[in-house]
N, C-alpha and C positions, 0 to 999 in steps of 0.2 A: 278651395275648402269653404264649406258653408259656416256662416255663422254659427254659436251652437243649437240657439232654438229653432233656427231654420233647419240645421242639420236633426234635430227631433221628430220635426215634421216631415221632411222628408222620409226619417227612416220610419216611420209611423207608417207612411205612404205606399211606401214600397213594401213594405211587410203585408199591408194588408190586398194588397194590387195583387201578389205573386199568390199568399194565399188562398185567396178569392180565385184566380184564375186557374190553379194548380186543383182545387177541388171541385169547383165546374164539371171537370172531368170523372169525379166519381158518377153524378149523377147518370153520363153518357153509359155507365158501364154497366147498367141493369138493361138499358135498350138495344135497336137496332143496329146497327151501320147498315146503309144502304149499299148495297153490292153492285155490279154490272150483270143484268142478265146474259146468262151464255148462251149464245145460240148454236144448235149441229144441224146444221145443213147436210144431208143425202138427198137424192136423187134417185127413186123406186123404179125397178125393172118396169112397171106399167104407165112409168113417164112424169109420177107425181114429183114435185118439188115437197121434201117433209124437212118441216122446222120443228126441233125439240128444242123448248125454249125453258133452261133449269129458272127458277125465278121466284123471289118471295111474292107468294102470290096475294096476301094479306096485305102488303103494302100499296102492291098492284088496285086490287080493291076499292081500299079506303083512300085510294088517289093521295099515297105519299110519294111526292116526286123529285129528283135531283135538288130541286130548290130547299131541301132538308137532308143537308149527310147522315142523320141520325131519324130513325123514328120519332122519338121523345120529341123531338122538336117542333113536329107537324101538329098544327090544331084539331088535325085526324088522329091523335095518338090513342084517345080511349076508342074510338071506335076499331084501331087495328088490333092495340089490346084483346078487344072481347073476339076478334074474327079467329086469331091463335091459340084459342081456344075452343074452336070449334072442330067437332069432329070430321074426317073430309067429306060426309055425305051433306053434311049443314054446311060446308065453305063452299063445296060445291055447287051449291044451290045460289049461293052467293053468288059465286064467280057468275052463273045464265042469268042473272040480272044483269052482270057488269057487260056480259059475251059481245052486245051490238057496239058498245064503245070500245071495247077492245078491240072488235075487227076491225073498227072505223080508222083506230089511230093504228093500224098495219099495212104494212106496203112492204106488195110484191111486187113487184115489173118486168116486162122483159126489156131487152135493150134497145129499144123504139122508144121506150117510157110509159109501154102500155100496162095500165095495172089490170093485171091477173085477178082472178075472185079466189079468195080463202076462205079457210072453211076450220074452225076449231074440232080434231076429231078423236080427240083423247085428251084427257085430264088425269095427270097419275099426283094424289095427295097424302102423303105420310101420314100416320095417325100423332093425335097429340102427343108431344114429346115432354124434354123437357124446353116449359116456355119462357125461360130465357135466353134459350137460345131461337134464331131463324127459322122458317122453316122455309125449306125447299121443294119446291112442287117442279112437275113439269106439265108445260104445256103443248101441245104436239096441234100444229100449223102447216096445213097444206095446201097447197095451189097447181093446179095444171095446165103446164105451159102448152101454147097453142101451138096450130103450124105454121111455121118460118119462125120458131123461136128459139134461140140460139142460146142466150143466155138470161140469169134471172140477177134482180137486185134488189135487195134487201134493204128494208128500214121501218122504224118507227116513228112516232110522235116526241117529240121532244119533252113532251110530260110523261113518259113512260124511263125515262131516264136513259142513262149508258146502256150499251150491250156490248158483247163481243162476241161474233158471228166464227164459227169455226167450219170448215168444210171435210169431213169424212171422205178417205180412197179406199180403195177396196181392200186393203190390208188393216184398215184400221184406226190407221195415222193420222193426224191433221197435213192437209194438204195445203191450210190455207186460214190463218188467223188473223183477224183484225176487229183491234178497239174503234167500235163506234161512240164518239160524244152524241150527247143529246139531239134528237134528230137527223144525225149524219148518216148516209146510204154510204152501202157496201160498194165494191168496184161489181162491175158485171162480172156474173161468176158465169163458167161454161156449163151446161147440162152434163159434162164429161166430169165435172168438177176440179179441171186442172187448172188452176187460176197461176199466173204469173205474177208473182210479186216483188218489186225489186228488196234488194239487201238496204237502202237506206230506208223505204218502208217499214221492214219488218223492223229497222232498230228504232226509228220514231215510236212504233206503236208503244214495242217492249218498256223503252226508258221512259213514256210517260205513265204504262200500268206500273212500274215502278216508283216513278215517284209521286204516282195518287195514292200508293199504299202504304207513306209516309206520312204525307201530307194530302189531304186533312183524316185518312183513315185510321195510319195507325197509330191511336195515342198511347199502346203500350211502348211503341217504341220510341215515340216522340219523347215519351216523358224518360225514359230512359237515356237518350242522348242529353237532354237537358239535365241527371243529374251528374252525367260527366262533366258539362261546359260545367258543374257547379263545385267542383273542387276546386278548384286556386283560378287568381286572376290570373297567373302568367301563361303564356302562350303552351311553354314544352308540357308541360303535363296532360291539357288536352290533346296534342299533337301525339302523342306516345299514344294515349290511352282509344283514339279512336283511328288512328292506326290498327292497334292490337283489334280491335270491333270488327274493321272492315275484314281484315284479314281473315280472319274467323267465317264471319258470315257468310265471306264468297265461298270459301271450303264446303261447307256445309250445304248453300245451298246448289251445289253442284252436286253433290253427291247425295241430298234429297231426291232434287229433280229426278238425276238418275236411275233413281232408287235404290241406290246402293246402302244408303242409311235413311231409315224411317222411325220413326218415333208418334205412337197417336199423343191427337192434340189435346187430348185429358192430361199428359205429361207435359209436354212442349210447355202449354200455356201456363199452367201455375209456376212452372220455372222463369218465366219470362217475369211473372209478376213477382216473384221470388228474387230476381237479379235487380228490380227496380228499388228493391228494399234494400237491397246489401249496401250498391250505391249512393242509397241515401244517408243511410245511415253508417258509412263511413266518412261522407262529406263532413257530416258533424263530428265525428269523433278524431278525424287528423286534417291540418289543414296542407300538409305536401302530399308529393305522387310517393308511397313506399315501393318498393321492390316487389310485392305482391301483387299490386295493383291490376298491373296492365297484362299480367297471367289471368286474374281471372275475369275481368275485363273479358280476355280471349276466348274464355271457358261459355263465360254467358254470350258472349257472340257468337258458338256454335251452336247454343240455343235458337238464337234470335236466325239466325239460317234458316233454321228449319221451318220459322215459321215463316221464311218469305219462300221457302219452296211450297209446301204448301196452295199457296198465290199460284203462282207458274203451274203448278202441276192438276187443279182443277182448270185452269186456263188450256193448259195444253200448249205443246212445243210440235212443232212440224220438224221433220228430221231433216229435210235440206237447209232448214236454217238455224239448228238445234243451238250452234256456238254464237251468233250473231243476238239471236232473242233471249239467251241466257249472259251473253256480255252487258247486252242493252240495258233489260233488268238491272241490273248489278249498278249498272251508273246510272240509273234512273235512282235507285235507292239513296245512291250517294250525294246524288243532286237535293237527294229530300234531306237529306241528313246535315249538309251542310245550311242548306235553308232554316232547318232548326236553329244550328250554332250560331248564325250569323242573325237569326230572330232575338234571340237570347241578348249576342253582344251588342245589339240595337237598343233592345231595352234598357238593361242597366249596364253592360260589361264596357260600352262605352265611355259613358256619362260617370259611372262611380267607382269602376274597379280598381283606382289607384286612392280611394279615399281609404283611412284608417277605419271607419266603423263601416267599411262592404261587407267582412265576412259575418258579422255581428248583426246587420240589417238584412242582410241577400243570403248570405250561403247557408247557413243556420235555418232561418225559418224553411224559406225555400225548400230545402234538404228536408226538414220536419214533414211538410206536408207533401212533398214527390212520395216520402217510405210510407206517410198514413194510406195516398193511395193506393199505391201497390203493395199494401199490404189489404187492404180492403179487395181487390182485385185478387189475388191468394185464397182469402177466404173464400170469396164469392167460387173459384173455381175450382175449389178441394171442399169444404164445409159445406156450400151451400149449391152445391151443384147438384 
């Protein structure tokens, strides 16, 4: 137990630390998240190798690179500002300035390691949206393999950030997905595009887009787990309550993925930010687990499913290994989620959660400013959308 003015200061400390870091996060919420460009690899009857590359291409541009999870964050931010505002005949014009450094930092190869020549031969750019949100262009990249060329391998520059390169068969399907980190090449894929990929492959890849979409991407959910660790110090209440979470979420996003239940993201999302309120502002108003709780706990973790299906389902599931990359997922999420929890009880659940002024210093303020966010986050995505 601290003395009492030490104990002053401290709780001074921590109130302003948790504050201060808890609203950080609003400012995140008017900008980007930097995404993984997806890449669809086909293979044209006339022999070309054709990369559709989905991608913010404003970020692309203005040279925001994985070294910033967020746009806001880049010393590039007014300039990509003003390009998301351009209509796509003006981005475009943009982009054939950027075109010779783009090609530069692209690599095709075949499997000798010989780099193939590409060629940018389409640009497809939505018209101004709304800009607060991303926008999504596509870039369409071809190269034509030579002869004795068996297979191609794909990669970038490592300033161009992640990607994740998908392979198209001729029904449709993905035959063949994989998360590239920054600068990493693809395996050699076949001109057949039947790529063999083993079952611990494909679940490395899953559980780590899984727990990048926790951590550091997704702070609606981040902050949400954090206002569960913020109901009581003892262990069983968090235990029940993200129990109830996991439970939920796997449901749901099984039956997203599937398509079995869909919900657009004009809905999904203001509820999510809507569940971070509830949370919070029951942390202040009861300090046990009620009988309620972990019901709806459950409720908004069918939410929160939905929106990691979402994730997987613009990512794309290959049907031979539909169960493996949808299990992966799911404990890649769990992995992020506890990483929270155990963030959380680093910082203070260690050091103070048996002191008598915790819930008066920590769970209170804390609690206050998780529901200011996600109620600003509400707004922003019902009011000011």
């Amino acid at each position: 137990m601290f003395p009492r003015p030490h104990r002053r200061q401290a709780t001074r400390a921590l109130r302003l630390l948790l504050i201060l870091a808890l609203f950080g996060l609003v400012s995140t919420a008017q900008a980007h998240e930097i995404r993984p460009a997806v890449v669809d690899l086909t293979f044209t009857e006339d022999g070309q190798a054709r990369f559709e590359i989905d991608l913010n291409l404003e970020a692309l541009v203005a040279g925001i690179g994985p070294q910033h999870q967020d746009t806001a964050e880049s010393p590039e931010a007014e300039r990509y500002n003003a390009l998301r505002n351009l209509p796509p005949d003006r981005l475009r014009e943009s982009f054939d300035d950027f075109r010779t450094r783009f090609l530069d930092g692209v690599s095709v190869r075949d499997q000798s390691g010989r780099a193939l020549e590409t060629a940018v031969t389409d640009i497809e750019i939505p018209p101004v949206g709304d800009t607060a949100l991303a926008r999504t262009s596509t870039l369409t990249v071809t190269a034509r393999p030579g002869p004795g060329t068996d297979a191609v391998i794909w990669s970038w520059q490592a300033a161009f950030g992640p990607n994740i390169i998908r392979v198209g068969l001729p029904g449709g399907e993905h035959g063949y997905t994989e998360y590239l980190a920054e600068g990493a090449a693809s395996e050699p894929i076949p001109l057949q595009g039947d790529v063999a990929q083993s079952v611990t492959s494909v679940a490395a890849n899953y559980a780590w887009i899984g727990f990048t979409h926790i951590l550091p991407k997704g702070l609606d959910h981040i902050l949400f787990v954090v206002g569960l660790f913020l109901l009581s110090t003892r262990l069983r209440p968090l235990l029940v309550q993200v129990t109830s979470f996991t439970v939920a979420h796997t449901i749901t996003l099984a039956l997203g993925v599937t398509g079995l239940v869909t919900l657009p993201a004009a809905v999904v999302e203001p509820l999510i930010a809507a569940s971070i309120v509830y949370v919070a502002v029951e942390n202040i108003a009861s300090s046990k687990l009620h009988a309620w709780r972990p019901v709806i706990v459950f409720a908004f973790g069918l939410l929160h499913g939905l929106g990691f299906a979402g994730v997987l389902q613009e990512i794309g599931i290959s049907d031979a290994y539909f169960v493996t990359a949808l299990l992966s997922f799911n404990v890649g999420v769990e992995l992020g989620q506890i990483a929270v929890i155990l963030g959380c009880f680093l910082l203070v659940g260690l050091w103070f959660r048996h002191q008598s002024w915790y819930r008066g210093a920590v769970t209170i303020p804390a609690s206050a400013a998780v529901a200011a966010v996600g109620a600003y986050w509400f707004a922003e995505r019902t009011l000011l959308a």
